[in-house]
C-alpha beads as a LAMMPS data file, in Angstrom:
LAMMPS data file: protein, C-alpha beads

143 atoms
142 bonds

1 atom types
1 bond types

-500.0 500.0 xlo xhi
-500.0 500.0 ylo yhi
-500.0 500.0 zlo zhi

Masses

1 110.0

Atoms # bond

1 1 1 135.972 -458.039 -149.967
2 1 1 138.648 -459.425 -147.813
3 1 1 141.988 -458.029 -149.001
4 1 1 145.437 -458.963 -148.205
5 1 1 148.090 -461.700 -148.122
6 1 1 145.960 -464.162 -145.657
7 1 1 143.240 -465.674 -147.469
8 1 1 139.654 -466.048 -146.034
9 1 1 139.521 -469.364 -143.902
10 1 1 135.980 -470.328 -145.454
11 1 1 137.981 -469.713 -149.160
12 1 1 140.881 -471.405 -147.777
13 1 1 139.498 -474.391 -146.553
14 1 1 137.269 -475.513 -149.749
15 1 1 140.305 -475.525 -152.007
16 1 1 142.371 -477.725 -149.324
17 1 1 138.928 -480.145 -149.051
18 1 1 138.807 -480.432 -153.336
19 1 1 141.399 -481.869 -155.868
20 1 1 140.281 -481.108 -159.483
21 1 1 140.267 -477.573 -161.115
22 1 1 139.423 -476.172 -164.295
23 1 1 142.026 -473.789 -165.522
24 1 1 141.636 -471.498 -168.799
25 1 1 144.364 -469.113 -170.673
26 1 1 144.524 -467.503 -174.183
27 1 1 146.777 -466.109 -176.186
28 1 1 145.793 -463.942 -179.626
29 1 1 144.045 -466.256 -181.544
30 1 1 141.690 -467.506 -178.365
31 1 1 140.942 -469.366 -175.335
32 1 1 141.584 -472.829 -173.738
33 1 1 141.034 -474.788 -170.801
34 1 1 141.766 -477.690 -169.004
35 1 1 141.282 -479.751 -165.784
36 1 1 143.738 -481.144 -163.800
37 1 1 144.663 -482.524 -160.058
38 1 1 146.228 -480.098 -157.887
39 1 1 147.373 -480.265 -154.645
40 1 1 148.001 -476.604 -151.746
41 1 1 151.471 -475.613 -151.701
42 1 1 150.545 -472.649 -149.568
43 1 1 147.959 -471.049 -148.915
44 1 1 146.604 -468.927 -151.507
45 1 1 149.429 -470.709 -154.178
46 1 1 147.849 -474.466 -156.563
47 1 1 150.548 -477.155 -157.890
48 1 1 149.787 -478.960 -160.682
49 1 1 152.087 -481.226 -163.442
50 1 1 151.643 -480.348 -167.093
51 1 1 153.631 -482.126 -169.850
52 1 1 155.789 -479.551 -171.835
53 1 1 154.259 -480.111 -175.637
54 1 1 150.663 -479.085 -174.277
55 1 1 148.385 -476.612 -176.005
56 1 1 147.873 -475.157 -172.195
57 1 1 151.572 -475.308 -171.206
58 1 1 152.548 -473.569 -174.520
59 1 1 149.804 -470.656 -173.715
60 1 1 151.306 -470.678 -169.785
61 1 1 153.824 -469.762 -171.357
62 1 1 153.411 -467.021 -173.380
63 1 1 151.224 -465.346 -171.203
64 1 1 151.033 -466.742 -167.373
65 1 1 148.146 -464.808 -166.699
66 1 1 145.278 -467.528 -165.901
67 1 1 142.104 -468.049 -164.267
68 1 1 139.998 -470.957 -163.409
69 1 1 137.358 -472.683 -161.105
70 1 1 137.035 -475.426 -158.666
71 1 1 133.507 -476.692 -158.110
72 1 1 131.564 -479.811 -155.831
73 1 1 129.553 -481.501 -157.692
74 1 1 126.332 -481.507 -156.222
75 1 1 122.805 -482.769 -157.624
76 1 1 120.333 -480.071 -155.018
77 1 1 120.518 -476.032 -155.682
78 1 1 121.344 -475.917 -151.750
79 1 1 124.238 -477.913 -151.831
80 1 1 126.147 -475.740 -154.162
81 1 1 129.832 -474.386 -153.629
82 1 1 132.451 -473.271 -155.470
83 1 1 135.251 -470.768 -156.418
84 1 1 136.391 -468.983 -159.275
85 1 1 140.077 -467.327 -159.335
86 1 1 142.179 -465.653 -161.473
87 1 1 146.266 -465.898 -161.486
88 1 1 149.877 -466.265 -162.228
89 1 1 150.787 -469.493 -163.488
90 1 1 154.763 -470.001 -163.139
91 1 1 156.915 -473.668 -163.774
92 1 1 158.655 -474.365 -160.791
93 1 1 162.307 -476.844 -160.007
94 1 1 161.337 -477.156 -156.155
95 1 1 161.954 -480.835 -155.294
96 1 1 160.271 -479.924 -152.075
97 1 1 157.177 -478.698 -153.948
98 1 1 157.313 -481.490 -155.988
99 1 1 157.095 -483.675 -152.612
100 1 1 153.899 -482.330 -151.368
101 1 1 152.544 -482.818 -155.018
102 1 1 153.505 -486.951 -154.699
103 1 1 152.557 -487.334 -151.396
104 1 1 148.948 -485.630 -152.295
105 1 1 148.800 -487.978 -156.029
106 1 1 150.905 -490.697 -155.232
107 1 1 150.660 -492.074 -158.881
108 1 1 152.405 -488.918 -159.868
109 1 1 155.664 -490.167 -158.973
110 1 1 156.074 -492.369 -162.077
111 1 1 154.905 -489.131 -164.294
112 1 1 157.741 -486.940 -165.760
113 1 1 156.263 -483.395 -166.257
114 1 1 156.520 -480.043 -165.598
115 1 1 155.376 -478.841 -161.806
116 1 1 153.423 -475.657 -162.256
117 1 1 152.639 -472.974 -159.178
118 1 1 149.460 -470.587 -159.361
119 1 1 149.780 -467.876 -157.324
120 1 1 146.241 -467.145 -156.854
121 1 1 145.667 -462.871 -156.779
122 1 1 141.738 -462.897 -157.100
123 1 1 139.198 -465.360 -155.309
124 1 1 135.188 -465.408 -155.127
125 1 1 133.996 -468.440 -152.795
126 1 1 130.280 -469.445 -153.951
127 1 1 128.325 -471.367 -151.375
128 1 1 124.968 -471.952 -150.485
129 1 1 125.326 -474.188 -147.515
130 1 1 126.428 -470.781 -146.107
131 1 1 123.187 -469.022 -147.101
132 1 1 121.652 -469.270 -150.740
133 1 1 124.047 -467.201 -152.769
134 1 1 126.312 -466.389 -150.362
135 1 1 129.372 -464.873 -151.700
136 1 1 133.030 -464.335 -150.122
137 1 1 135.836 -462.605 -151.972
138 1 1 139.244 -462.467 -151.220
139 1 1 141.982 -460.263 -153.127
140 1 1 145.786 -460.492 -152.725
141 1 1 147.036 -456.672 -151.964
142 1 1 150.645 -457.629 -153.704
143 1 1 149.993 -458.240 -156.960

Bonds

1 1 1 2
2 1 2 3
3 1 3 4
4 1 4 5
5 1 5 6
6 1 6 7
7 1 7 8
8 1 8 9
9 1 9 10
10 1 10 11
11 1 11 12
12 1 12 13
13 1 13 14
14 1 14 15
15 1 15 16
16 1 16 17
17 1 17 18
18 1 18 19
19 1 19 20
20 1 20 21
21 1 21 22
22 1 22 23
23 1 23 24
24 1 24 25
25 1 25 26
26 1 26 27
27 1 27 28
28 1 28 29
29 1 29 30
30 1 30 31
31 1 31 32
32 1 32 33
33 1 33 34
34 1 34 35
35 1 35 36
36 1 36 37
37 1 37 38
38 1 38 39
39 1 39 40
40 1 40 41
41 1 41 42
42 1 42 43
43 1 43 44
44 1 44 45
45 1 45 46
46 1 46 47
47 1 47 48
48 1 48 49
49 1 49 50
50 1 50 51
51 1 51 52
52 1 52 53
53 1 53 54
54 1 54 55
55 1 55 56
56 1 56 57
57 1 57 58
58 1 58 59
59 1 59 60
60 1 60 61
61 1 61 62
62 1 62 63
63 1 63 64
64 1 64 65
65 1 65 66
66 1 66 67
67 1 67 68
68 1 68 69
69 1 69 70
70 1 70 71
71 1 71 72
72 1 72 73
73 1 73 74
74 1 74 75
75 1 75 76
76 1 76 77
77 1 77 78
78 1 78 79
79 1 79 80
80 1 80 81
81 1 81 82
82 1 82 83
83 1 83 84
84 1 84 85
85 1 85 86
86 1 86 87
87 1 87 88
88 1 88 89
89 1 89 90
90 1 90 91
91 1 91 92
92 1 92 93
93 1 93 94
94 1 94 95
95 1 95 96
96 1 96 97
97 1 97 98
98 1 98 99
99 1 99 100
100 1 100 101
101 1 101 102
102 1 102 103
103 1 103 104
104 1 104 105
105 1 105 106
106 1 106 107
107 1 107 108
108 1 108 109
109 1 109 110
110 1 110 111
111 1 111 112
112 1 112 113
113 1 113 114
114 1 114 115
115 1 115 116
116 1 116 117
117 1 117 118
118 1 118 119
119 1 119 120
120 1 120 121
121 1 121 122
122 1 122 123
123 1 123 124
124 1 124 125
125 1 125 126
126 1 126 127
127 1 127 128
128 1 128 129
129 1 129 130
130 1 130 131
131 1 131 132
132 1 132 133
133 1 133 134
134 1 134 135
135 1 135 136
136 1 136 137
137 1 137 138
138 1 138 139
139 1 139 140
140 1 140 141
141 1 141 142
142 1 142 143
């Protein structure tokens, strides 16, 4: 397992190459997910927008702890890829952030809601174009 603040290039560069993930979070009564569009602040760290009265941005809320997947969608067995993360889901003010968001989703300029950062801590990279079930994971050391 690759450890440490500079994520493996392999890990890096599927999440750049994608734009939808599926992100789940719970509180005491259960679970919930959700897809949305995100866009690479830095690496290792996911922007998405979220409107406030959510069921998911209520939950980020209470408990910022989160973890999700981003996955190809591919019809052979060989083709597969993917990741599955866990992190810290924070709402962040940066207009700057913001920017990179819009320029990535340029439709999201005319959307008022609330820009979210995951700071991703955990990271296993699925992909058989590598070799079938190949399996690289990455760990921030600073959580």
């Amino acid at each position: 397992m690759d450890q440490g603040e500079k994520m493996n290039v392999k890990i890096a560069s599927f999440i750049k190459k994608n734009h939808v993930a599926s992100l789940s979070m719970q509180d005491g009564d259960g679970t919930w997910s959700f897809n949305c569009f995100y866009a690479v602040h830095e690496i290792g760290h996911l922007i998405f927008l979220s409107q406030d009265d959510t069921m998911h941005a209520r939950l980020m809320k209470e408990n910022a702890k989160i973890s999700g997947t981003i996955a190809r969608q591919s019809r052979t067995v060989a083709a597969i890829q993917g990741v599955q993360f866990a992190g810290v889901a924070t709402i962040s003010h940066d207009k700057t952030i913001r920017g990179i968001y819009n320029r990535r989703f340029p439709f999201a300029t005319a959307i008022e809601a609330e820009l979210w950062i995951v700071q991703l801590d955990r990271v296993k990279y699925t992909s058989n174009l590598i070799a079938f079930g190949s399996k690289i994971s990455w760990e921030r050391t600073s959580l």
